[in-house]
N, C-alpha and C positions, 0 to 999 in steps of 0.2 A: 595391410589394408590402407586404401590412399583417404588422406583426411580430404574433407567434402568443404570443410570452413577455409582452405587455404586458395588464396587469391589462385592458385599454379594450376586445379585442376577444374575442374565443366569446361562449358563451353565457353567460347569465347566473350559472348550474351549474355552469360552470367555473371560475367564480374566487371566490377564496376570501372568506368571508365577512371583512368587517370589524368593525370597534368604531363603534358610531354616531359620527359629527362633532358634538364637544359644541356645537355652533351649533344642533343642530336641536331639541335640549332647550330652547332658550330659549320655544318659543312655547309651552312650558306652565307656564312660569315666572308665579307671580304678579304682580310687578311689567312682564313684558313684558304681561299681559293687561291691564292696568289702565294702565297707557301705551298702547295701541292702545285700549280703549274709551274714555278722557279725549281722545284724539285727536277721533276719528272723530266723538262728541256735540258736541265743540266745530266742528268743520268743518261738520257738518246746522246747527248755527245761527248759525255766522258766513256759511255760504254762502248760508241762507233770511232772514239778516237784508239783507246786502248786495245779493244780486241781488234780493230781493224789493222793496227801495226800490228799486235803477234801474228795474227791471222796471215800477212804481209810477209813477214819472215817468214813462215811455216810455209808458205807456198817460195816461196822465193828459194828456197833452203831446198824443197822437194824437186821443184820442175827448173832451177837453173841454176846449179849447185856450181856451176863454171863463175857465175859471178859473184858469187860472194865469196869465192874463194881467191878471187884478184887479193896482189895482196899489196898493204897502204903503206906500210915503212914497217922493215924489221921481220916477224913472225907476225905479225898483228897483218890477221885478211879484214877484207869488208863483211864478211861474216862474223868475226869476230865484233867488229865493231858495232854492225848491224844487234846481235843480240844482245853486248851491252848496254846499247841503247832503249832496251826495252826496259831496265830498268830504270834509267832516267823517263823515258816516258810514264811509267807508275807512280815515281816520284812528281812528276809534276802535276799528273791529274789526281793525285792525293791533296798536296799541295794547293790547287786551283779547287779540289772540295773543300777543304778550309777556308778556303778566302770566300767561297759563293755561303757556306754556311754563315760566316761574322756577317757576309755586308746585306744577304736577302732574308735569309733563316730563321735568325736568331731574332734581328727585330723584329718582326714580323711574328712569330711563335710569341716576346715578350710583351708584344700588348695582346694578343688573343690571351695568354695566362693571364696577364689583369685584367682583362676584361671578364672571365671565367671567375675570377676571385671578386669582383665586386660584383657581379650577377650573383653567386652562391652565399656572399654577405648581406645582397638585399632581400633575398629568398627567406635567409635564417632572420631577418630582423621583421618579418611579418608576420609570421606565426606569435611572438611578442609581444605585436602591436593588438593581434585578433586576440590574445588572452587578457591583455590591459583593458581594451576598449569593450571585450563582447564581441563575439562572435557578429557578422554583418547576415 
């Protein structure tokens, strides 16, 4: 049997407004918008640089199997070298996530968290003040 006293249930009309959740101010925050576009540009081009070379091999490898199979000194074809290369390429755009995480990321994420922490310490230092002083 659903309790009638708990905020969760009637209608919407019936319960009583609240204070927005200072969490939902963040997404007009300057720093959260500019952490989510530094995101999202670097993911369109690490993901069009990475899959676009497999993708590259994989057609290369299907429709002109003559040329990667030239071969560059020794036993070692250009398909050989070709798909080792795909691991240096993952390395590198691993690598190039790390460096865009330190240089755009992280500062940016570390003052939205202090800012987040001194908004939630002034929040908790008023209720305090409303019990010191009396309710306004």
């Amino acid at each position: 049997m659903p309790r009638h006293n708990s905020p969760h249930y009637g209608s919407p009309s019936d319960r009583t407004p609240s204070a927005p959740e200072p969490r939902s101010a963040i997404g007009s925050h300057p720093d959260f918008r500019s952490i989510r576009g530094a995101h999202r540009t670097f993911g369109v081009v690490a993901l069009s640089v990475s899959v676009g070379g497999f993708l590259l091999f994989v057609l290369l490898s299907s429709f002109l199997p003559d040329v990667l199979n030239q071969p560059l000194f020794g036993h070692v074809t250009l398909g050989l070298a070709v798909g080792v290369g795909q691991f240096a390429v993952m390395a590198v755009t691993a690598w190039r996530y790390t460096v865009h995480m330190d240089r755009r990321i992280d500062p940016a994420a570390d003052r939205l968290r202090a800012q987040l922490h001194r908004d939630e310490a002034q929040r908790a230092r008023v209720p305090q003040q409303q019990r010191r002083f009396g309710a306004w």
